[in-house]
C-alpha positions as CSV (number, residue, x, y, z in Angstrom):
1,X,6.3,88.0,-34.1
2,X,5.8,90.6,-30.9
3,X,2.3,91.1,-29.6
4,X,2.9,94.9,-31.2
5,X,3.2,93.2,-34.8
6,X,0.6,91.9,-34.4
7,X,-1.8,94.2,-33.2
8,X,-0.4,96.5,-36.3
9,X,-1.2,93.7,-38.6
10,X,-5.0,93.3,-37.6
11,X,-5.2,97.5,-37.6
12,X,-4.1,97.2,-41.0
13,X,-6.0,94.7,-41.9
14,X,-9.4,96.6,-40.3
15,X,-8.4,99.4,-42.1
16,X,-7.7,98.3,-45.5
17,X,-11.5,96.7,-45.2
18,X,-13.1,99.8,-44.2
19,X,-11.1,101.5,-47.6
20,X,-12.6,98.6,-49.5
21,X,-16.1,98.4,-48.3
22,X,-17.2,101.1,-45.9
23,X,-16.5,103.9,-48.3
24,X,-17.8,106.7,-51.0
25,X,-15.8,108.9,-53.4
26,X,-15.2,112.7,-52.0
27,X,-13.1,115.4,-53.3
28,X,-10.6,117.2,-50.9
29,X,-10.3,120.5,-51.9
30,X,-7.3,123.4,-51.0
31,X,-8.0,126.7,-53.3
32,X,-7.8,125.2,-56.7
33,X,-5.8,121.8,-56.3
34,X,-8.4,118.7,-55.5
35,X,-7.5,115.0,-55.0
36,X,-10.4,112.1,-55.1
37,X,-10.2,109.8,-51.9
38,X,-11.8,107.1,-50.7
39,X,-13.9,108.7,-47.3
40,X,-16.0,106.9,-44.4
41,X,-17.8,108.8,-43.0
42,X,-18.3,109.5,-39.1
43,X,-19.1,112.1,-36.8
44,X,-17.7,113.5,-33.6
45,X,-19.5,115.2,-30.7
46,X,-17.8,118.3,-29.0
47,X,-18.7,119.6,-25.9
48,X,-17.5,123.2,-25.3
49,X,-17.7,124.3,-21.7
50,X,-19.6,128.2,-22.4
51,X,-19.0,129.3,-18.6
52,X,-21.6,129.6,-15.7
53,X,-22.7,125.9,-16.2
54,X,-23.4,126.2,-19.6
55,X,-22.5,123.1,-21.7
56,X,-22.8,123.7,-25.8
57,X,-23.0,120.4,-28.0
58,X,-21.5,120.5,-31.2
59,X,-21.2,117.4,-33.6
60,X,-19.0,117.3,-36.5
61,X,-19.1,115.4,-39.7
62,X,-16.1,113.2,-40.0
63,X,-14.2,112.0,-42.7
64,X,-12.0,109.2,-42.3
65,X,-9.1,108.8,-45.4
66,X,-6.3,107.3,-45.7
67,X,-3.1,109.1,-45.0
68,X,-1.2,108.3,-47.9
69,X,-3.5,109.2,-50.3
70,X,-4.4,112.5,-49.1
71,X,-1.8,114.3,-51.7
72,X,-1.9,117.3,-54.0
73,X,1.0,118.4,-56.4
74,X,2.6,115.0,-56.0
75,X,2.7,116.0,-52.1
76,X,1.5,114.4,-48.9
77,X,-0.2,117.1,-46.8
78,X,-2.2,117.4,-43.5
79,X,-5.5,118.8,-43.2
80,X,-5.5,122.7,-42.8
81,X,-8.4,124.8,-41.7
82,X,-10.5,126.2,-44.5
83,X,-9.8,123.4,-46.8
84,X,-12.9,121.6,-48.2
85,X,-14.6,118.5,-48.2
86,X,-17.2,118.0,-51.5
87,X,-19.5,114.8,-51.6
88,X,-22.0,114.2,-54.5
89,X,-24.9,112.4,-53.3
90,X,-28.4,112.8,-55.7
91,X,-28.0,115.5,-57.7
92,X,-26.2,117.7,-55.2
93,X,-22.9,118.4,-54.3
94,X,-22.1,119.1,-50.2
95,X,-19.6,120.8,-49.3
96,X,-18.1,120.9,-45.9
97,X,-15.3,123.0,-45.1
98,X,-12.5,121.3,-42.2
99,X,-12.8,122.8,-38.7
100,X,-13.3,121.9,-35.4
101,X,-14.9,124.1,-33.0
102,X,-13.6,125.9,-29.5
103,X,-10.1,125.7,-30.8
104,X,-9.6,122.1,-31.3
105,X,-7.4,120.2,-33.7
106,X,-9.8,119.9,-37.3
107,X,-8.0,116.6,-37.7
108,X,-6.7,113.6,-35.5
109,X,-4.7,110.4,-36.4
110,X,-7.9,107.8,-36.5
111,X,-5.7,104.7,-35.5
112,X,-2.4,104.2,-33.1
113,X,-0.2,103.7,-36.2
114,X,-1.4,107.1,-37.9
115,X,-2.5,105.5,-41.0
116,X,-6.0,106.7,-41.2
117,X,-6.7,110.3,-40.7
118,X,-9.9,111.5,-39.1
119,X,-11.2,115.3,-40.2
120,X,-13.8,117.5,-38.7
121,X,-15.8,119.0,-40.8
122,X,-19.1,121.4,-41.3
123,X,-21.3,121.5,-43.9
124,X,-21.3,124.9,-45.6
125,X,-23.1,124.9,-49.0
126,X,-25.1,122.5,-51.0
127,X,-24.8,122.9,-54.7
128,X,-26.5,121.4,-57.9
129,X,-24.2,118.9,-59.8
């Protein structure tokens, strides 16, 4: 077994514990197909450079799912701009729509064997459940 296995082998292995113990339930949303996934969450800061020294902080609420399962139709797909993020927590429903800000990617391969995906989000709405 190369070193490289077994790196991959203990990424996997990290990963399919954070699926089994460091998650909640969200629904991805694009227009009117959804999918449940499994979603840690996380947050990334972004600094945007605004000109003449002036520095804008911006953080993002992350979602980290698993590749695979992030399907609709019976399709694997990639995060697009404008699709939506909805987590019930209490009796509301937040919903975050996927983008990143200052023209960044909205989503990033979380590991070095592009297993889990990480997506930038911003919450836009809370709604009663």
């Amino acid at each position: 077994m190369t070193v490289a296995d077994l790196l991959q082998q203990g990424s996997n292995w990290l990963e399919d514990m954070r699926e089994a113990h460091a998650t909640r339930p969200v629904a991805y949303v694009r227009g009117t197909d959804s999918v449940e996934l499994a979603a840690t969450i996380g947050r990334t800061v972004f600094r945007l450079d605004k000109g003449y020294g002036v520095m804008e902080r911006v953080e993002a609420r992350d979602y980290l799912v698993l590749g695979s399962a992030l399907a609709l139709n019976g399709a694997a797909i990639l995060p697009k701009a404008g699709d939506r993020i909805r987590e019930i927590e209490g009796g509301n429903a937040y919903v975050y729509e996927v983008m990143a800000p200052g023209g960044e990617p909205c989503w990033r391969w979380s590991d070095p064997y592009r297993r889990t995906l990480r997506i930038h989000t911003k919450q836009i709405a809370v709604e009663d459940v």
